[in-house]
Structure formats: structure tokens, C-alpha cells
C-alpha positions as CSV (number, residue, x, y, z in Angstrom):
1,X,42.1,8.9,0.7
2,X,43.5,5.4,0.2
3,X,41.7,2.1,0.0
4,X,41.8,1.2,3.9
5,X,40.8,4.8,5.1
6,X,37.8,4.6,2.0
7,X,36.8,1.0,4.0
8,X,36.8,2.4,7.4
9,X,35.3,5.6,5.9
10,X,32.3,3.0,4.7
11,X,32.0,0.9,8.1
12,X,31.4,4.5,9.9
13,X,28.9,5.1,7.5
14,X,27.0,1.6,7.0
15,X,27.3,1.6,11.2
16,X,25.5,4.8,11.6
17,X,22.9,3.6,9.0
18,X,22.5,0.5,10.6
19,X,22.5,2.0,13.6
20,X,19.4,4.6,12.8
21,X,17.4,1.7,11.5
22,X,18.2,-0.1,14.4
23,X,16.7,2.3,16.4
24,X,13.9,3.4,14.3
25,X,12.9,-0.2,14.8
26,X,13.4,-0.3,18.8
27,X,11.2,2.7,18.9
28,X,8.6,1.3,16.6
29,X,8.5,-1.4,19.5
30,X,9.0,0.8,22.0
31,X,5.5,2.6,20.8
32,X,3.4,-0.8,20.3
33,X,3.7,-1.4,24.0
34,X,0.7,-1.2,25.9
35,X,0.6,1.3,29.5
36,X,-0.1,-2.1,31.7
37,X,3.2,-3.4,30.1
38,X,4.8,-0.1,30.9
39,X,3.5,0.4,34.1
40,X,5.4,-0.8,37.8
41,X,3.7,-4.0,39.3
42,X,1.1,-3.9,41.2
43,X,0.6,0.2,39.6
44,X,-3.4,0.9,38.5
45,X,-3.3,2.3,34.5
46,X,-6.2,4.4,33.1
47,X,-6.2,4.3,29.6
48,X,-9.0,7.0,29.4
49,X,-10.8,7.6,26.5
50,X,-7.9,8.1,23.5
51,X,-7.0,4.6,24.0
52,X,-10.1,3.3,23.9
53,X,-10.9,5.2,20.5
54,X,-7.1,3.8,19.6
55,X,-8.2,0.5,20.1
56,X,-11.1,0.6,17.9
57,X,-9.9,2.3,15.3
58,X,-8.7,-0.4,12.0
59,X,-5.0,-1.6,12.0
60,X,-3.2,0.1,9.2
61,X,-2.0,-1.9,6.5
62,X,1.3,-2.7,6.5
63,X,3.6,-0.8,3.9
64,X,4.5,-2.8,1.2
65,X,8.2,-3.0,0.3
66,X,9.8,-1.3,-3.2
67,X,9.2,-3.4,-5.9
68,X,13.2,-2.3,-6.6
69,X,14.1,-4.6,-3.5
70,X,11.5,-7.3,-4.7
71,X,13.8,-7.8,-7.8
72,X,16.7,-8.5,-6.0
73,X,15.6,-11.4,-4.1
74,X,17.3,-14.6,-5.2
75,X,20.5,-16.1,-5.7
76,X,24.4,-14.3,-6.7
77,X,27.2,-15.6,-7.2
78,X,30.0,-13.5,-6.4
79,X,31.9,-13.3,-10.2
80,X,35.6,-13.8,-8.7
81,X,34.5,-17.3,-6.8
82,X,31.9,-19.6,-5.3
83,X,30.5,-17.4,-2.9
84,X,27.0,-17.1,-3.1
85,X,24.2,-14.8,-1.4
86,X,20.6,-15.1,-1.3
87,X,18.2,-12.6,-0.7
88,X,15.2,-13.8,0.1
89,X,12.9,-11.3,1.9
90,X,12.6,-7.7,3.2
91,X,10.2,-5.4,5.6
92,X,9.9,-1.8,5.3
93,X,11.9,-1.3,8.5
94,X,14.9,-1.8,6.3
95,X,15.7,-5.8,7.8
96,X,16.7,-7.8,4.7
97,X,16.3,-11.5,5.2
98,X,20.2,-12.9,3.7
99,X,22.1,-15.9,3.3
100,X,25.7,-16.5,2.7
101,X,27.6,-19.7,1.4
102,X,31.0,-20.5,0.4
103,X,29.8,-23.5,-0.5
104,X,28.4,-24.1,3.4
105,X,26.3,-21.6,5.4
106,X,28.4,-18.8,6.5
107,X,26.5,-16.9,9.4
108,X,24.9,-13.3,8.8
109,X,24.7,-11.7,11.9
110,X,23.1,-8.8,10.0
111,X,21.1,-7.3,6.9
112,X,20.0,-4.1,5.6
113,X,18.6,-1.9,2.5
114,X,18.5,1.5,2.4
115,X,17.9,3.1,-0.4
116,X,21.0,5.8,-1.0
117,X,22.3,8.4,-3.4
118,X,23.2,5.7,-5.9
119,X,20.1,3.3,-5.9
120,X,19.3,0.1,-4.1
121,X,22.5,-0.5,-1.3
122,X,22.2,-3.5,0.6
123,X,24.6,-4.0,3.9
124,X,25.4,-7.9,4.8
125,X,27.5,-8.3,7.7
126,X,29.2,-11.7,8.4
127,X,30.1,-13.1,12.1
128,X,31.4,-16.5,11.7
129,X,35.2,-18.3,11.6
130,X,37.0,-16.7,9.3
131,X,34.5,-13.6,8.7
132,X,33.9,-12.5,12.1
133,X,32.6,-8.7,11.1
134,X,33.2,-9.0,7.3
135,X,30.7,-6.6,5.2
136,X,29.7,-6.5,1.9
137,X,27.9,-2.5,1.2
138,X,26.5,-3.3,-2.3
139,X,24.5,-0.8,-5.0
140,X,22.3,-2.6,-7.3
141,X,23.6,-1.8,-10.9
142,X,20.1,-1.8,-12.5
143,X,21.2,-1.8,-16.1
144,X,23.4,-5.1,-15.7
145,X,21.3,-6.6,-12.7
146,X,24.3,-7.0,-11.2
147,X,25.6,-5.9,-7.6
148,X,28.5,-3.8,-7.1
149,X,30.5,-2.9,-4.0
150,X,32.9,-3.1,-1.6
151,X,33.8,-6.7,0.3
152,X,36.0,-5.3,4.0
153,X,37.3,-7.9,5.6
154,X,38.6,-6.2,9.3
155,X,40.8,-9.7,9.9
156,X,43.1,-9.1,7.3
157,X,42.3,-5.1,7.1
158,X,41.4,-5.2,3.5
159,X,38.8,-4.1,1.2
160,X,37.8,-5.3,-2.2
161,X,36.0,-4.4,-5.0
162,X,33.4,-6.9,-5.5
163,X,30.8,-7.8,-8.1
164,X,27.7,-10.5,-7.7
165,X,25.9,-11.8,-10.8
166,X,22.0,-13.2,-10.4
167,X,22.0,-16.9,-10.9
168,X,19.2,-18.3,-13.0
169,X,16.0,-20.3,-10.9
170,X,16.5,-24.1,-10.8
């Protein structure tokens, strides 16, 4: 398999990811919707007796996030230039909270984590001049708290191997 069919290969498979937690997370919204909001104008909703017991009932906490993807929030610098990304927040859902800069803000139309066969992954894709759906697919390297993966930019059908080292806190 060469390089461009391994970089399709990995947009098929970070677009079906994104894709299930992209719907995982529709549902999840889907469910939280009350019958009145559900039900056709003017329509008369019983919510009987399970709802009532539903309603009553304590919220469940929230489930916290890894402490594996807590580490990784901050700032990296991308070892072959100025390009930097900052992580700076997650939910369980798998939505990362990203930032990208070269040295102005770039725009991330997207973020994920999943946790995969090789660790940590984080998916960042770009939708701005110049990166209009660029991804980065990136495996935390634990051992050398660096990030490792594959930059595909579809403009110029290329993908590269990439590497991101933390920066230190001001």
C-alpha cells in the first residue's frame, strides 16, 4: 500500500470514527428530549407514571474524562515548524476542545479522541484557506510525551509523518 492509499485508508477510518461519535452524541440528544418537545402542536402528552419517577430520580454524575487525555492538554509545537496546537479541554463524548496556529488562528472545524489500539489518538481536522479538510490522526507516544502521526493534506494529496513536542507553561 503506498503512502496516498495509507492516507485515504486513514480519512475512511478517522470518518467513520468521527462519524459513530457524531452520532452517539446526536442520540444522546435525541434521548434528553422531553415527549412535549417531541410531540405535534397542539397534540396532549401523558407522561404517566415512569416519567414522573424519571423525573425524581438524582441526575447522574457526569463521567469524568481519562486522566490519559487530561495530560495532553496544553500547548505543541509541531518539531518540523511553527505550527502549534493546543488542547485545552475534552468531554466523555469524545469532543476535544483544539486550537491551531501557524503563527495566527487557523480554523478547526473538528476534534476528537478516541482511545485506539495504540493509545491516546486524537483527530484535528482543519477548514480554513489553505487547509480546507487538512487532518492531523495523532497517537500520544507516552514514553517521550510526544505526539506522533500522520499530517493529510487533500489540496495537495499528500500525507506526512508528523511529530508535536509539549511546550513548557509560560
Amino acid at each position: 500500500m503506498n503512502i496516498l492509499e495509507t492516507g485515504r485508508a486513514a480519512r475512511v477510518g478517522v470518518g467513520l470514527v468521527a462519524g459513530l461519535f457524531l452520532s452517539a452524541g446526536l442520540n444522546a440528544c435525541k434521548r434528553g428530549e422531553s415527549a412535549a418537545e417531541n410531540a405535534p402542536a397542539g397534540a396532549a402528552t401523558n407522561p404517566g407514571p415512569a416519567a414522573a419517577t424519571k423525573t425524581n430520580a438524582p441526575a447522574a454524575a457526569p463521567k469524568p474524562i481519562p486522566e490519559a487525555l487530561q495530560k495532553l492538554f496544553g500547548k505543541w509545537m509541531r518539531s518540523d515548524g511553527t505550527y502549534v496546537l493546543e488542547l485545552r479541554g475534552a468531554d466523555i463524548s469524545g469532543v476535544l476542545d483544539a486550537g491551531y496556529f501557524n503563527p495566527k488562528s487557523i480554523n478547526v472545524s473538528r476534534a476528537i479522541w478516541m482511545q485506539g489500539a495504540a493509545g491516546l489518538q486524537v483527530m484535528v481536522e482543519l477548514n480554513d484557506v489553505g487547509y480546507p479538510g487538512a487532518t492531523y490522526v495523532l497517537t500520544h507516544d507516552t514514553a517521550n510525551d510526544r505526539l506522533v502521526g500522520k499530517y493529510t493534506q487533500p489540496q495537495m494529496q499528500q500525507t506526512f509523518d508528523i511529530d508535536f513536542v509539549r511546550q513548557a507553561k509560560p
